[in-house]
TORKELO-873182 format. One line per field, with one value per residue (C-alpha): residue number from 1; x, y, z. Coordinates in steps of 0.05 Angstrom, whole numbers. Each point is the difference from the previous one (the first is absolute). Example, Ala and Ser with C-alpha at 12.3 -4.5 7.8 and 13.67 -1.06 7.14 Angstrom:
# residues 2
num	1_2 $
east	246_27 $
north	-90_69 $
up	156_-13 $
***
This chain:
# residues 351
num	1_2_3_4_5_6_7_8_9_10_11_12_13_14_15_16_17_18_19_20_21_22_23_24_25_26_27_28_29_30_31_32_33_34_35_36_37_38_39_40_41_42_43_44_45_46_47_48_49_50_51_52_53_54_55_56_57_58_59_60_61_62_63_64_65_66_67_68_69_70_71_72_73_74_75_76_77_78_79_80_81_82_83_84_85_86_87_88_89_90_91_92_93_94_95_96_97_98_99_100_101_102_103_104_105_106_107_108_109_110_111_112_113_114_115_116_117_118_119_120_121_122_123_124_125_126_127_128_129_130_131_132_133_134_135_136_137_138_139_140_141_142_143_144_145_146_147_148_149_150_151_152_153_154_155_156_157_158_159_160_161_162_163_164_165_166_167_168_169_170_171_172_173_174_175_176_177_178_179_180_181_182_183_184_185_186_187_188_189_190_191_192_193_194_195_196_197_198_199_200_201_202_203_204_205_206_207_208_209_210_211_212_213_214_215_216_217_218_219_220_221_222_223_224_225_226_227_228_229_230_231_232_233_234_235_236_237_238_239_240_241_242_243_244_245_246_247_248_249_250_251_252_253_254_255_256_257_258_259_260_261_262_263_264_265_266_267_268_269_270_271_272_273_274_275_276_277_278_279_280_281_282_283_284_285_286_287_288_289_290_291_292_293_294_295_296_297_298_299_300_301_302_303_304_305_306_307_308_309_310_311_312_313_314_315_316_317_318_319_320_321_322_323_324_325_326_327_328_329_330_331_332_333_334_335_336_337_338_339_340_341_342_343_344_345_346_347_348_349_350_351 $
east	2111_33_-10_37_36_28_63_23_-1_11_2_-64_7_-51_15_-27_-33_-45_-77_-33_-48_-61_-21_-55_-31_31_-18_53_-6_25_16_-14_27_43_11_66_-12_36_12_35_37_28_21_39_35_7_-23_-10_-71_-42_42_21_76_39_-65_-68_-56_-47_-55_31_41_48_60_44_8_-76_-49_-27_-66_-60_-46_-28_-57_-20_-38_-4_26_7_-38_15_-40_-26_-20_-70_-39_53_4_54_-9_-20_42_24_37_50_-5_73_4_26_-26_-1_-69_5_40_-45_-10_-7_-54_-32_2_44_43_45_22_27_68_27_-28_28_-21_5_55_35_8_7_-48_-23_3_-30_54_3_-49_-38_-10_-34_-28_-54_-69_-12_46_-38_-57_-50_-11_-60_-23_20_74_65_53_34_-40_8_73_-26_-46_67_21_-69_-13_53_-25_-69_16_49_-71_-43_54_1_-39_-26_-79_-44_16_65_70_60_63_45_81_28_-40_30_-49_-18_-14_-34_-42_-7_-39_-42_-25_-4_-45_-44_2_-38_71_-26_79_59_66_59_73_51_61_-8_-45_-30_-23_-29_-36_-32_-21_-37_-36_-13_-30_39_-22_67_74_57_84_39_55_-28_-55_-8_-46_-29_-7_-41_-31_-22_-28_-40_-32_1_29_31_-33_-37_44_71_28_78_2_75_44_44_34_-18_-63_-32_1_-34_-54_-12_8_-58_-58_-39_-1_-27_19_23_66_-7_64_-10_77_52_57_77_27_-27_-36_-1_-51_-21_-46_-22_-34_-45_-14_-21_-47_-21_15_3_48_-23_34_-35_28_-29_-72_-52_-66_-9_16_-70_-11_61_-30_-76_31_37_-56_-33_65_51_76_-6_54_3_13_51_47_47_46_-6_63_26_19_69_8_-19_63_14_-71_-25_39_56_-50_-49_70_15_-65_-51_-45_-23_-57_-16_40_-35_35_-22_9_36_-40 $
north	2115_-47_-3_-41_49_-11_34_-28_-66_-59_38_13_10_3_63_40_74_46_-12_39_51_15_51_42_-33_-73_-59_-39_-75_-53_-54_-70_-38_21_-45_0_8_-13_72_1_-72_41_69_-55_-33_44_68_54_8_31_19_78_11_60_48_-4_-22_54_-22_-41_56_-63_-30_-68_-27_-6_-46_-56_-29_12_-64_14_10_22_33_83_30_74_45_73_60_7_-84_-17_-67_-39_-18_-26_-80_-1_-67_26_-25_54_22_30_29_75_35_75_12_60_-41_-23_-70_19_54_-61_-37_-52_22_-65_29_55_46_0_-75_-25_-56_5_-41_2_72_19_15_-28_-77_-63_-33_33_5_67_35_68_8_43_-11_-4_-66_-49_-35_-25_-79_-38_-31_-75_16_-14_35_-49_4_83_-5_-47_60_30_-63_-17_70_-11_-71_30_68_-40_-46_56_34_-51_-22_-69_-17_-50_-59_10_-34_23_-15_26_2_-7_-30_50_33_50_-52_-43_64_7_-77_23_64_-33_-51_63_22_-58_-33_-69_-25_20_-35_24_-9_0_-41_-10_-69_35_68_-52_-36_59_29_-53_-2_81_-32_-3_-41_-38_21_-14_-2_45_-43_-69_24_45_39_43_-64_-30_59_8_-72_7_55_-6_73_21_38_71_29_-21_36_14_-8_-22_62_-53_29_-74_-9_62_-35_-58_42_33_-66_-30_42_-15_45_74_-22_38_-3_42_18_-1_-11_61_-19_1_1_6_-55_-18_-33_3_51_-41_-48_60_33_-59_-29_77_-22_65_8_35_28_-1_42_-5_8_51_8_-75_-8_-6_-55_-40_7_-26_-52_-19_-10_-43_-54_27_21_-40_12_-68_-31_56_16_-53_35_42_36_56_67_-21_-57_34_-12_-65_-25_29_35_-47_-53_17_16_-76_-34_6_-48_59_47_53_21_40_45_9_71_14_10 $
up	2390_-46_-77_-46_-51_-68_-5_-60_-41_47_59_42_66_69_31_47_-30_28_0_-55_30_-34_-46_-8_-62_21_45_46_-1_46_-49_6_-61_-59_-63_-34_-77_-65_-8_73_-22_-60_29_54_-59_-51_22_6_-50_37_66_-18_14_2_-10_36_-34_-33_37_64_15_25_-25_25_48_-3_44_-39_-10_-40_11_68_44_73_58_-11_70_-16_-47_-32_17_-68_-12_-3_-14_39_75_58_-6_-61_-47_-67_-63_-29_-76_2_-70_2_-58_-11_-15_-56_-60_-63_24_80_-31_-40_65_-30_59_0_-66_28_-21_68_17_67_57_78_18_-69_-10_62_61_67_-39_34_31_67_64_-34_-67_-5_-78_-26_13_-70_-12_58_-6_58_-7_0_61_5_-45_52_1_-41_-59_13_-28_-61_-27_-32_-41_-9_-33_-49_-18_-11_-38_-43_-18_-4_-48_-48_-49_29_3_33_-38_-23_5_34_21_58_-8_65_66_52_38_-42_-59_54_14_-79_5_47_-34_-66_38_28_-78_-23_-46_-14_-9_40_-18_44_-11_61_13_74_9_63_-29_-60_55_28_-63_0_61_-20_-57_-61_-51_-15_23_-50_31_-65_20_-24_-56_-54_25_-52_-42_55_15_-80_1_49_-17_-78_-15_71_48_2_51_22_70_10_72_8_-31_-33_-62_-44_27_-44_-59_16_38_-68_-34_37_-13_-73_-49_31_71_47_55_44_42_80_22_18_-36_9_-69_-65_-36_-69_-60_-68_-23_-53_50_18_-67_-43_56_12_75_51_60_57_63_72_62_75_-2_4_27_25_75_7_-47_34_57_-18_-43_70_35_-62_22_-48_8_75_41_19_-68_-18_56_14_56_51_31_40_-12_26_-47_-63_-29_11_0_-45_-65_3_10_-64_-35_10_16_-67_46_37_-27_47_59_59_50_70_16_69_60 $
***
């Protein structure tokens, strides 16, 4: 079958590989559509951060070149001996978070926390981006009547938007703002919507992520490159807002995430980063501000997928190409490298 494989920074390539054959405990999927995330954008430019090289991953068992994808859905057409509560047809969204199971957090069931933390598709496995995936029957999840396949490879993003919200210390009624309008932040405006935030102010360069934020919702979006936008963001809301979200991983932004949130705010941290980021520690201790961290997601599929079928995280306000497995490349990292008027990408997976 052929897979698109990341052998090393800048160079992914479609390939032909074996099919994956099933395993006792797992289900094989045909997969219909695969999103291309900001994790995948980075291990492309800058990786490898997730991709294992040189030894397998604890938990994987795999190493590059690996088969990419971790945003995906599709049709089960072979079960294990031992799976239960699943059946041939049925149209699932894959959870592909590895996690050991016997570590402190895994025990506490904060299993996205977990010592040995990997994804499907980014640390190796039967990834998205070919014609069939074989995963544990554990890590897919059946959708709801009525949900495309589509929106099946939005539950992924959509589950980081929402655990980052649920994570943080935001309430009915408060403000917010969201640093960065890619689709992650642009699933952030939707969640914070679903949270009750009465004010959403976003910040993104591109005029046509700024645009969409808005149709998603936001309550004002602000360009960094022609406004100050913590000043604008303070006077509007008197003190700055209750919860600021880093969703761009850019080193200068930090600060002024941390800058915009009033006295015992909160920024909470959503983007994997390339390189270290500074600010001044002052700006957090004499506002007693917090900083908080947020990986993947845990426990929420099922909420993505209700909220989905409430008219949130559409498919058709989100996706703004879909391509070919053959064209992955060209049309789609090297596009989204270039292109910052693109949110989400869909792959269609071979036939």
């Amino acid at each position: 079958m052929k897979a698109a494989r990341w052998h090393a920074a800048k160079d992914i390539r479609v390939e032909e590989i074996d099919e994956p054959q099933v395993t006792p405990d797992g289900v094989k999927i045909k997969v219909a559509w695969t999103g291309i995330c900001g994790s995948d954008l980075h291990e492309y430019l800058a990786g490898p951060i997730f991709i294992p090289v040189g030894e397998n991953h604890p938990l994987s068992h795999d190493k590059a070149p690996i088969t990419m994808g971790h945003e995906y859905s599709g049709e089960i057409v072979e079960l294990g001996k031992d799976v239960t509560g699943f059946a041939i047809g049925d149209k699932v969204a894959v959870e592909p978070i590895y996690s050991c199971g016997k570590c402190d957090a895994c025990r506490e069931d904060i299993y996205n926390l977990c010592k040995d933390l990997g994804f499907v598709g980014l640390s190796g496995g039967a990834g998205g981006f070919a014609a069939y995936s074989v995963v544990p029957a554990r890590m897919v999840h059946k959708m709801p009547d009525g949900l495309s396949l589509e929106q099946g490879a939005l539950v992924e993003p959509a589950a980081v938007a929402l655990h980052a919200v649920r994570v943080s210390t935001i309430k009915a009624g408060d403000t917010a703002a969201v640093f960065g309008a890619g689709p992650i932040g642009l699933l952030v405006v939707e969640a914070l919507r679903a949270a009750g935030a009465a004010q959403i102010y976003v910040v993104e360069p591109s005029e046509e992520r700024r645009a969409k934020a808005m149709e998603l919702g936001a309550t004002r979006a602000m360009d960094p490159t022609d406004t100050d936008v913590v000043a604008e963001i303070r006077a509007a809301t008197g003190s700055g807002v209750n919860v600021a979200f880093e969703v761009t991983g850019v080193p200068q932004v930090l600060a002024q995430v941390i800058d915009s949130t009033r006295h015992e705010g909160q920024a909470l941290i959503v983007s994997i980063w390339e390189t270290e980021a500074s600010f001044q520690p002052n700006t957090v201790v004499l506002s007693e501000r917090q900083i908080k961290g947020t990986i993947g997601y845990r426990n929420v599929y099922p909420a993505v997928m209700e909220l989905m079928t409430r008219g949130y995280f559409q498919a058709e306000k989100l996706v703004t190409k879909r391509i070919e497995l053959d064209d992955i490349v060209a049309e789609g990292f090297d596009v989204l490298s270039s292109e910052k008027s693109q949110v989400k990408i869909l792959v269609r997976a071979p036939s």
